[in-house]
N, C-alpha and C positions, 0 to 999 in steps of 0.2 A: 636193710640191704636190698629187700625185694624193687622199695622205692628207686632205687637206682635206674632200674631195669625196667618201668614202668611209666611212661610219657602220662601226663595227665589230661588233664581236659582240653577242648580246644582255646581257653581264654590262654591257658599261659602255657601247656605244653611241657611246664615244667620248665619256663626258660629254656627251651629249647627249637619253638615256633624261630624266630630268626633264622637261627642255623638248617634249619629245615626249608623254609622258603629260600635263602642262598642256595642250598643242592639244587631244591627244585627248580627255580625261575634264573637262576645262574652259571651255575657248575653245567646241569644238563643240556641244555641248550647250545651253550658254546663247545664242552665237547661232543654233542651231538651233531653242532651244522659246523662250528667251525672248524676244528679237526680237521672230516671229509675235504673240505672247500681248499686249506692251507694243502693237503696232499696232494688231490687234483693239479691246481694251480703250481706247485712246485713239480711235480712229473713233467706239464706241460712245459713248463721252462726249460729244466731239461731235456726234453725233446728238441725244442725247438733251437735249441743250443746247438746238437748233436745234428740236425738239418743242417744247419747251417755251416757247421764246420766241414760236411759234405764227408765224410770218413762213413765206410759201410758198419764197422765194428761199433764203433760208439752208440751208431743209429740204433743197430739190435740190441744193445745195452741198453740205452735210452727206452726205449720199448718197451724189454723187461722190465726195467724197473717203473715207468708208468703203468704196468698190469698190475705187479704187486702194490703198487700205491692206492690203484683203485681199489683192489681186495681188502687192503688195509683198511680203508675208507668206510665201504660196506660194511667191513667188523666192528668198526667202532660206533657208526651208528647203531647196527642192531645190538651191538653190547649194552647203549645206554636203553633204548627202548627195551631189551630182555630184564635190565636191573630195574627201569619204573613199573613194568609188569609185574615180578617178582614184589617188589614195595609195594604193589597194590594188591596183592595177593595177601601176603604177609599182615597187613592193616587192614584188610576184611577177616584176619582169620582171627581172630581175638582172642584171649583166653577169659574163662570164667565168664562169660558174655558183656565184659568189656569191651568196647570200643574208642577206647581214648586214644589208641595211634589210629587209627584209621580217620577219627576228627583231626588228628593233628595232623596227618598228612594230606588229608585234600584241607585241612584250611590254609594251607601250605600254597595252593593254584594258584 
């Protein structure tokens, strides 16, 4: 059972090296740039919707919710960069001075 719970070396990871590199060089990235980028871009639309329809109410609507878009944006980046932080923390901390997550996750870059 302990095996479970124990990633192996870095050759195989325990079949797990794939699925690790997809988080890292995949999953993270996209919702780390892409996310931000898709919310910006969709505030602005809506903004510029709301310019254009010339209405004072929608415009300050539009606004608000382009603020919260941007905050949004910001959270989700530093969410992913506080969780690879955290993974790299975690994969330096080894137990019984193992290191086999920690090879497994930077063979992962």
């Amino acid at each position: 059972m302990s095996d479970l719970f124990q990633i192996g070396a870095i050759d195989s990871c325990n079949g797990l090296l794939p699925i690790v590199k997809v988080i890292r060089r995949g999953v993270f990235p996209i919702v780390q740039l892409g996310i931000p980028i898709l919310l910006i871009i969709l505030g602005t639309f809506d903004l510029g919707k709301a310019v254009i329809s010339s209405d004072e109410k929608e415009v300050k609507a539009a606004q608000s919710r382009l603020i919260k878009r941007f905050i949004y944006a910001a959270l989700v980046f530093f969410v992913v960069t506080l969780v690879s932080a955290l993974m790299n923390i975690v994969a330096q901390g080894g137990q019984d001075g193992t290191d086999s997550w920690e090879a497994c996750w930077n063979a992962a870059k």
